[in-house]
N, C-alpha and C positions, 0 to 999 in steps of 0.2 A: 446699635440698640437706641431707641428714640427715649426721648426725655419725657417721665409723664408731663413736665411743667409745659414741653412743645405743643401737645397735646390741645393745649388753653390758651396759651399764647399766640399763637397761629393765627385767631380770630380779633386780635389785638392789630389791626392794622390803622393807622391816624387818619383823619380826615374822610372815614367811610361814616361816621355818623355822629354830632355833636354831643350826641347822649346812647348810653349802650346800658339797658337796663339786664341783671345778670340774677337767676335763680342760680343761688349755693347754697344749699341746706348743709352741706358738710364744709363750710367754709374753708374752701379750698384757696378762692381768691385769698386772702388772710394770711396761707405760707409767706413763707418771706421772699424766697424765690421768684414765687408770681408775682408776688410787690412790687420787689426790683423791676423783674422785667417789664410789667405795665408804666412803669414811670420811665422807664427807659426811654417807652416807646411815646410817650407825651402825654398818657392817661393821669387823669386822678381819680379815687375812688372814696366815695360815700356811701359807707353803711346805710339801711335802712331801719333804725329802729324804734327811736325815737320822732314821731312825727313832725312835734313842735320842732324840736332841736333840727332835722335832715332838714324843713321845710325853710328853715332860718339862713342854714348855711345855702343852699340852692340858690336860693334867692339873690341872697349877697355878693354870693363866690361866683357862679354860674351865671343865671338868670339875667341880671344885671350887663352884664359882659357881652351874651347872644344878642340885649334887646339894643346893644351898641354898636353892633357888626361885627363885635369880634367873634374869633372861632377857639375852640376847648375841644377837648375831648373828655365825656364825665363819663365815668363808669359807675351807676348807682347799683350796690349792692342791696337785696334782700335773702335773710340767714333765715328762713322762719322755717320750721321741718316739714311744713308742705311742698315750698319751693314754689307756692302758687302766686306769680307776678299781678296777676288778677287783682291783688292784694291790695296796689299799689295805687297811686292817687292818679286820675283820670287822664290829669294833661301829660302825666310822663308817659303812661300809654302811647299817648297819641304821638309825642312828640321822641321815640326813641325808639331804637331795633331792640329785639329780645335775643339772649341767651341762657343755656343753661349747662351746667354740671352739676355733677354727680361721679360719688365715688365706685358706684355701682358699675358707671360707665368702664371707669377705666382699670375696676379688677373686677370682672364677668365672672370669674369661677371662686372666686372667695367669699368667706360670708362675712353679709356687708355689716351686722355689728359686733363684729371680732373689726374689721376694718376701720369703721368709724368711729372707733375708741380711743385709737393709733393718736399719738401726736403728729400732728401736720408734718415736721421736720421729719419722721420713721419712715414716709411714706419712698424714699429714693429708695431706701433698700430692698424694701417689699415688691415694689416695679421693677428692678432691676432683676432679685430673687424668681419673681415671675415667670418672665421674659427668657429667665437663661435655666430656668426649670419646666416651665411647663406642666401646671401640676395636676389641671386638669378640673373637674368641678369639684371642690372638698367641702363637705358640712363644716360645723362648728368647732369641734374639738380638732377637729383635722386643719382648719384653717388657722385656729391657734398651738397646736403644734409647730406647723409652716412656720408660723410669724416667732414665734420663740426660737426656733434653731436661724432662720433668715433674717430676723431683725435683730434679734438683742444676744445672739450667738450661745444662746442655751439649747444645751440637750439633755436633756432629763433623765433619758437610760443611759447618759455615761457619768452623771452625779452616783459615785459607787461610795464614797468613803469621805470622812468630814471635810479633807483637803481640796474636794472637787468644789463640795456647796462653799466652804468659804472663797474659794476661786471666785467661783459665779457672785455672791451677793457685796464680796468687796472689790469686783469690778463693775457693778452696777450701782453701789451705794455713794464709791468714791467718785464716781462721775457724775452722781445726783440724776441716773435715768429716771423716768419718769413711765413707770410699767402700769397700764390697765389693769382694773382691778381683777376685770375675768381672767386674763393669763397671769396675774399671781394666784387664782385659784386653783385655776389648771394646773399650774406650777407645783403648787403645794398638794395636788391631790396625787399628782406623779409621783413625786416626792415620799407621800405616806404608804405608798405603797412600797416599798423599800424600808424596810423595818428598822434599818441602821439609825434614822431620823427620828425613831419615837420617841425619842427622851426630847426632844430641839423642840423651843417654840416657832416653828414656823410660822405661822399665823400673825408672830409680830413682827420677827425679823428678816423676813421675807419683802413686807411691805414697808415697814418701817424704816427709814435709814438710823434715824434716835434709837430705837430701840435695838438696831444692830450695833451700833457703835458700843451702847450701854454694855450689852452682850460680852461684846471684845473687851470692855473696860473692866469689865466685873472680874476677868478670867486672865486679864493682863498678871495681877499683881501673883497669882496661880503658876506661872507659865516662869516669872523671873526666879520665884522661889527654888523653881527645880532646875533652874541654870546657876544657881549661885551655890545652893545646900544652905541658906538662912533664912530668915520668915522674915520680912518683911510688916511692916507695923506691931509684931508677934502671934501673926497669925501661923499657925505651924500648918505644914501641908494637910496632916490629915483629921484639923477640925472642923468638924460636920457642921456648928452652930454656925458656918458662914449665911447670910440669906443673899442669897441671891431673887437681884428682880426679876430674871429676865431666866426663865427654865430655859437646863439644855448641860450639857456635858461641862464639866469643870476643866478638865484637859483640853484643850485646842492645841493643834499642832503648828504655831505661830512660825516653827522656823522651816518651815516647809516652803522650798525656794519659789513656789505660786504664789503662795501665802506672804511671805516675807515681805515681798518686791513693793507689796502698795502697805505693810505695817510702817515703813519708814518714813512714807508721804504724811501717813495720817497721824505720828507725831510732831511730822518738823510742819503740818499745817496746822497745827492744835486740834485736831481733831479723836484724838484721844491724848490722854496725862500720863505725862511721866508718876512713875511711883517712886517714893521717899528710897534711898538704897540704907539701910540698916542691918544689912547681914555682914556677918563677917565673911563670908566666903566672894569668891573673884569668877565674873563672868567666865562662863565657859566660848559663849560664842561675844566678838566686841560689838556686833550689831547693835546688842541686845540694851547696849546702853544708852541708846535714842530715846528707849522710855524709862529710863532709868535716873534719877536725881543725886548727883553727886556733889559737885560742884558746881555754883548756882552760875557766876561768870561763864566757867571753862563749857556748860551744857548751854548757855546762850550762845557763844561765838557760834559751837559745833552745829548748835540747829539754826546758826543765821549764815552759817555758810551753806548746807544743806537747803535751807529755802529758798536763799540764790539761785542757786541751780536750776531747784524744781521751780520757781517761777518762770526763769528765762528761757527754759525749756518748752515752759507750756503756755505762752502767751498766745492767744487766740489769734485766727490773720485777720484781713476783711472781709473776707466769707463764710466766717464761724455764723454759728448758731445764735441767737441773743443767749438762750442757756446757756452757752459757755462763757459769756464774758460777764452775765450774773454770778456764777461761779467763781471765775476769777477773782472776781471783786471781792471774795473772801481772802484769797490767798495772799493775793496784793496788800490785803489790809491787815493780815498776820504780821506781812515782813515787815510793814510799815513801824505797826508798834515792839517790832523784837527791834528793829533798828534804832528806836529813840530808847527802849524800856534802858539798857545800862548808860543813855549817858550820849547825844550823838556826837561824833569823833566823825568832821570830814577828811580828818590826816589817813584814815586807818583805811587798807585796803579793801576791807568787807563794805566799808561806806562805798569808797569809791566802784566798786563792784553793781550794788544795789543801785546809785545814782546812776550808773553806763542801762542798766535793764531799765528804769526806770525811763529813761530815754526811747525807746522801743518798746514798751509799753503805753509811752506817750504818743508816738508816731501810730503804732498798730491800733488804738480804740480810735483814735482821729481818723484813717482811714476807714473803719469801718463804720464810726457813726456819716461818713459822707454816704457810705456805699445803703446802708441798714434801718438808719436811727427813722426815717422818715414812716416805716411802716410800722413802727412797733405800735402807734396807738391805736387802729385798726386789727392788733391781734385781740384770740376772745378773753374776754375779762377773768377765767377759771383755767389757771391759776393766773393769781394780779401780773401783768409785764410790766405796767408803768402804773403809777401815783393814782391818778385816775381810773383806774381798773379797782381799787381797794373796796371803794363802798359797795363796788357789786357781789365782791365776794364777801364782805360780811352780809349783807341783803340774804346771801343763800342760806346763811349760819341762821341766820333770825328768823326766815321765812317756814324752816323745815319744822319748826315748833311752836305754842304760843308762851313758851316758857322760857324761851333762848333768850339770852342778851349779850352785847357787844361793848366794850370799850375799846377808842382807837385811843392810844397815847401816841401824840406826835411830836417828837421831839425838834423842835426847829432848830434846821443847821447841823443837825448830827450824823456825817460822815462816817462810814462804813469802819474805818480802824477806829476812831471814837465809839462804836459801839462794840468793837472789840475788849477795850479799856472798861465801858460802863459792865460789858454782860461778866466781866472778871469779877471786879467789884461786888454785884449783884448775886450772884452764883455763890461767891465766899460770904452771903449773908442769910441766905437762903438757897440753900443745897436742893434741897426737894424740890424748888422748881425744874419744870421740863420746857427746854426753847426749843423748838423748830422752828429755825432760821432760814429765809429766804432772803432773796429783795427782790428789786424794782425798779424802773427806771424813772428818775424825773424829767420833768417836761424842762426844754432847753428854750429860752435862757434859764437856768439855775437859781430865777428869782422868787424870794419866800409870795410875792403876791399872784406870780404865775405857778406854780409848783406847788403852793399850797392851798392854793383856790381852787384849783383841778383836783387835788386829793379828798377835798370837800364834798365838791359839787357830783362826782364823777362824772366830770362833764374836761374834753378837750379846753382850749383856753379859749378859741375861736367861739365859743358858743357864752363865755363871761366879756365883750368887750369895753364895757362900761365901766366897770371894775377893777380890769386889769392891774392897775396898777396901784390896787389898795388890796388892805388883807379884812377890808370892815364889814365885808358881807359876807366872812367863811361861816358865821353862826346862820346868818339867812342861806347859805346856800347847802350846808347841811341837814336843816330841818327841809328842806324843798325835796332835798334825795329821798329824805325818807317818807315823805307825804307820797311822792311819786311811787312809789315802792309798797303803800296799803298803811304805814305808820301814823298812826293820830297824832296830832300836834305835841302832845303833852307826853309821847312816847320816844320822842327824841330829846337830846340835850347837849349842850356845849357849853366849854368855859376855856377861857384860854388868860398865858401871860400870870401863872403861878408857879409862884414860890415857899415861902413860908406859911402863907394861908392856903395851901394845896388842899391838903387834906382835908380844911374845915369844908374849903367851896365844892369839895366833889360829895363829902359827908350829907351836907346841905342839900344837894342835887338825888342822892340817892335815897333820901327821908321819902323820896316820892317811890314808891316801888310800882309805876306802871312806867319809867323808865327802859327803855331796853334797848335804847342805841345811845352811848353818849360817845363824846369824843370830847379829851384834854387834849390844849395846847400847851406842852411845859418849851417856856422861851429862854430856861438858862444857859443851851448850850450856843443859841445864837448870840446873847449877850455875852459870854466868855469872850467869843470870837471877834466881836465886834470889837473889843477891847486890848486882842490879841496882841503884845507884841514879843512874844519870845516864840511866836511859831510852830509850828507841828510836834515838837514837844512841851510845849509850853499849853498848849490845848489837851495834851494826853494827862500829864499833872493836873490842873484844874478839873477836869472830867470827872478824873480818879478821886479827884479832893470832894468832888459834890457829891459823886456817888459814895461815897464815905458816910455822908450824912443821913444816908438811909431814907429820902423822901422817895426814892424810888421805889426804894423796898417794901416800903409802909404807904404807896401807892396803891402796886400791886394787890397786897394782901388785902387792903379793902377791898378792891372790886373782885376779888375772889371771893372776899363774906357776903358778899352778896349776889353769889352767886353768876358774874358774868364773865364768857371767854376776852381774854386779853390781849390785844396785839399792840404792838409799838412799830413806828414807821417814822420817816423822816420825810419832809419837803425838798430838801438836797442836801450835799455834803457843801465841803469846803473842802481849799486847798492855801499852803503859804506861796506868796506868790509876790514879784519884785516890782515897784511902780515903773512907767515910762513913759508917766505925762498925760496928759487927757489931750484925744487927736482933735477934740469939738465941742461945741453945746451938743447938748441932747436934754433929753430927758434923766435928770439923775436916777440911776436907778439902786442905788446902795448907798448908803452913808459913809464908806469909809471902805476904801481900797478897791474902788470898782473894776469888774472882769464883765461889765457889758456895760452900752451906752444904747439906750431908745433913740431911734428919731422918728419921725413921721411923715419925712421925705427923704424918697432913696437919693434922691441927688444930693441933700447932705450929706447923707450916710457916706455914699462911697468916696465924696472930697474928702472927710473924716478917717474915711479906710486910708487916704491915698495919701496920709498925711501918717502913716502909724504902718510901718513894718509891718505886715503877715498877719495885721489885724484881719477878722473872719467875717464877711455879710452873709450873718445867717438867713438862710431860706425861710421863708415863712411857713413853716410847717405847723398845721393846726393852731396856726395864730391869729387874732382879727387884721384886717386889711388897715394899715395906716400904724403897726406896730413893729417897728424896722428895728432890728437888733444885730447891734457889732459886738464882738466881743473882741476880746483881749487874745494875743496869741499867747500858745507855750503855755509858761510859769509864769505869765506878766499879768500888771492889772495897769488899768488907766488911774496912777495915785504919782505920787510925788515919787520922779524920777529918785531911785536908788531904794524907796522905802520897801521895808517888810512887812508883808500885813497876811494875816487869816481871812481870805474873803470866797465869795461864790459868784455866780454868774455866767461861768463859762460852761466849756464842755467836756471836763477834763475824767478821765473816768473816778477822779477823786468827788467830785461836785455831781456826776450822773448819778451814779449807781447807790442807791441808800438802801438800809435794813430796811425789810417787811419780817417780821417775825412774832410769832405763837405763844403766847406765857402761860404757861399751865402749871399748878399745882400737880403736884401725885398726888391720887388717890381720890383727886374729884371727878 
């Protein structure tokens, strides 16, 4: 059975023509797969969207090159839903062969917007599903049937009894699939037909992963009651004054060995809470005490050996998905903080267990960022994959109304288990907020003027090179997004580098109520770090300490009185990491514990590499020409042989991968 990716690739052969201009309205080119394999093959590919911006890079990158004699292969992309190349600017016409796909092409009897809904990465199963079914031409409902039992392994006449539907939705919530909206309706109208469901909010927890989890949270402490015969908080089984948020049956049948298998994931990855143990009576089943609060030590070992496991077990390879190792990057950032939260002990074997994974998580992102990382900015902007994707997805928040507004809080430097630490904090001060948690990836090198000038601008780094190396035009290049985008001048706003005057300067900023994009820069937690020296727990303390203080808290709750959706995101993380000297000059690019070095001749660079163990000559990916980045290998930084410091720069999935995530109030 042939590969659809074969299908497109085929046409990918080198030196048939210097420019290969390509209609994909279903952005097909964009999978990851086809990424890969076009770069494999010596291609590089540029979107079409931006004119100024594609006409810039062309120029530079390409143009410049051909009119030297050298030879390229460009593959210029055009996404637009006509697919019509016509579109396009004159000379590349002239100067380039035409292709095109279509998903139409390559599933003929399915309907194409049940298809074109699919995320890019669904599409192997459905090809394959095809191929060894035969299904023949199916309408709409029919074709979402197909794709429901073929892609996401639902079948809807064997959801008979509550055990089945929790099957299905906490094997699709704990993996974070990512289901169309029309097959959750579909889903859900199967579903109501079956009468068993009428009491269930489906409607939320169907799509919602938050509000399934809340669902299960609500019904947890329900479920322990009648394992133990005591009430818990004093709530007695059968008082009715419970409220529940989230409609649907008080009974779940939690120990139900479908059921069970992923309840144990989703406490030892916090993903649901243990409940306080106050009864007198003694578990009936001992599972049951993974959510259960007894002993605050003896339940941390238990779920830091537990996470072990489940981490080591589930580290992603080089072929994963980018969604998997998004994912991961929560799990990793659980164990991180259960491993400092009592105290870090590298004598104790749970240490030394966590440090062995941690090693093979270090090896497995490194190979997959060689094999992956290059295409992810080229993925589509809905939902964000990288830093620079953000401002397009607030753009859609804003655009849908004239009443929308946005705040981006960007916490600089605030690493994924740091925001573990803060969202603790936050949450125990304000209960009623609702996080839907993602992330993103930053742009490599790991540096706040490349990483958070892209998050700005939403613009690649290759299109700021003047800049690069300062953060003094993230206020000009976020009003530029949003002018780009239909916003009047005096409708965007930024402030960055607050503290104690936080409040008063966004107070200040929002006196104006035709505001409705602003972005903070809070720089506390890179300042922690800069100052670092007791290390990855010595950054967990501090964190905890600040958010104590409640500026976050009392952040938040302004820009919800005034009515605006909330997100917090980071420019990179950090990691503790051991100095080994500096291999050169360069361009300093950190103040203090550096995990990259600029230069702006590769023949530096690489005497520099050749002088530094397993240091990295990162590729130029999406970066201007004459911006040469080494980075530090491992745990190392270019600092004072033997030092310890909290720094960024590299590519460590500590330093990649940062929070994007959603602050909402209930009930607005």
């Amino acid at each position: 059975m042939a590969d659809w990716r074969s299908r497109i690739l085929k046409h990918f052969t080198p030196q048939v023509s210097r420019l290969t201009l390509v209609a994909d309205p279903d952005d097909l080119l964009v999978e990851e797969g086809i990424l890969q394999g076009i770069r494999e093959r010596g291609f590089e590919l540029i979107p079409f969207e931006d004119p100024v911006a594609f006409r810039y890079a062309y120029e530079s990158r390409f143009r410049s090159h051909w009119d030297n004699g050298e030879d390229t292969d460009l593959v210029v992309v055009l996404r637009s839903a006509s697919g019509d190349l016509e579109s396009l600017p004159y000379d590349l016409l002239q100067a380039g062969r035409r292709l095109s796909f279509s998903l139409g092409e390559i599933f003929p009897n399915l309907s194409y917007p049940v298809v074109a809904s699919l995320d890019r990465s669904d599409l192997d199963a459905l090809y394959q599903a095809q191929s060894q079914r035969s299904p023949g031409a199916l309408g709409e409902n029919a074709t979402k049937d197909f794709v429901l039992r073929h892609v996401f392994e639902v079948a809807p006449e064997l959801i008979r009894q509550p055990s089945d539907l929790l099957r299905v939705l906490l094997r699709r919530h704990y993996r974070g699939q990512r289901v169309p909206t029309m097959l959750d309706n579909r889903l859900i109208q199967l579903l109501r037909d079956n009468h068993v469901f009428d009491s269930w909010d489906l409607e939320r927890i169907v799509p919602d992963r938050h509000a399934f989890l809340l669902f299960l949270q609500e019904r947890w402490p329900m479920f322990v009651v009648k394992m133990t015969g005591g009430a818990p908080g004093g709530v007695a089984e059968g008082d009715e004054s419970l409220g529940l948020e989230v409609r649907g049956p008080r009974d779940l049948p939690f120990d139900h060995d479908d059921v069970r298998v992923y309840i144990d994931n989703l406490f030892l990855e916090g993903l649901l809470t243990p409940v306080e143990d106050v009864s007198s009576g003694s578990l009936a089943s001992e599972w049951v005490s993974v959510g259960v609060r007894r002993d605050l030590e003896a339940d941390r070992q238990r779920r830091l050996e537990g996470l072990i496991g489940a981490v080591d077990a589930g580290i992603p390879g080089p072929e994963a998905r980018h969604q998997e190792w998004l994912a991961f990057g929560y799990r990793w950032a659980e164990l991180m903080v259960l491993l400092y939260e009592g105290g870090y002990d590298p004598g104790l074997a749970a240490t030394k267990r966590a440090l062995a994974v941690r090693e093979r998580v270090d090896a497995s992102f490194m190979a997959w960022v060689y094999r992956r990382y290059a295409g992810l900015h080229n993925q589509p902007a809905l939902p964000p994959v990288m830093v620079h994707h953000i401002p397009r997805a607030l753009a859609r928040e804003v655009l849908q109304s004239d009443q929308s507004k946005v705040a981006l809080l960007l916490l600089d430097g605030l690493a994924l288990d740091q925001w573990i630490v803060l969202r603790k904090a936050l949450l125990g001060q304000r209960p009623e907020l609702r996080l839907i948690e993602g992330s993103v990836f930053a742009w490599v090198p790991t540096m706040t003027s490349v990483s958070r000038q892209a998050a700005f601008s939403g613009k690649a780094p290759i299109y700021f090179p003047a800049s690069i190396l300062t953060t003094g035009r993230d206020d000009a290049q976020w009003s530029q997004f949003w002018r780009d985008h239909g916003l009047a001048p005096h409708e965007a706003s930024y402030t960055c580098g607050l503290d104690d005057t936080c409040l008063d300067c966004v107070a200040a900023l929002l006196s104006d109520a035709r505001v409705r994009a602003l972005a903070v820069v809070l720089d506390k937690c890179d300042r922690i770090m800069h100052g670092m020296t007791l290390g990855t727990g010595g950054m967990h303390s501090q964190i905890s300490q600040w958010a104590s203080q409640g500026l976050l808290r009392d952040l938040v709750d302004l820009l919800h009185d005034h009515g605006f959706s909330v997100f917090l995101t980071s420019d990179h993380g950090n990691l503790e990491a051991t100095g080994i000297g500096r291999p050169g000059e360069g361009v300093l690019a950190e103040s203090r514990g550096q995990r990259v070095m600029i230069y702006n001749d590769a023949a530096l660079r690489s005497a520099a590499a050749g002088r530094c163990a397993g240091a990295v000559e990162w590729p130029s990916i999406g970066l201007p020409d004459g911006f040469l980045a080494l980075l530090a290998p491992g745990r190392q930084a270019f600092a004072i042989k033997g030092e310890v410091s909290v720094t960024h720069g590299g590519v460590s999935l500590e330093e990649v991968i940062v929070p994007f995530v959603r602050i909402e109030r209930r009930g607005l």
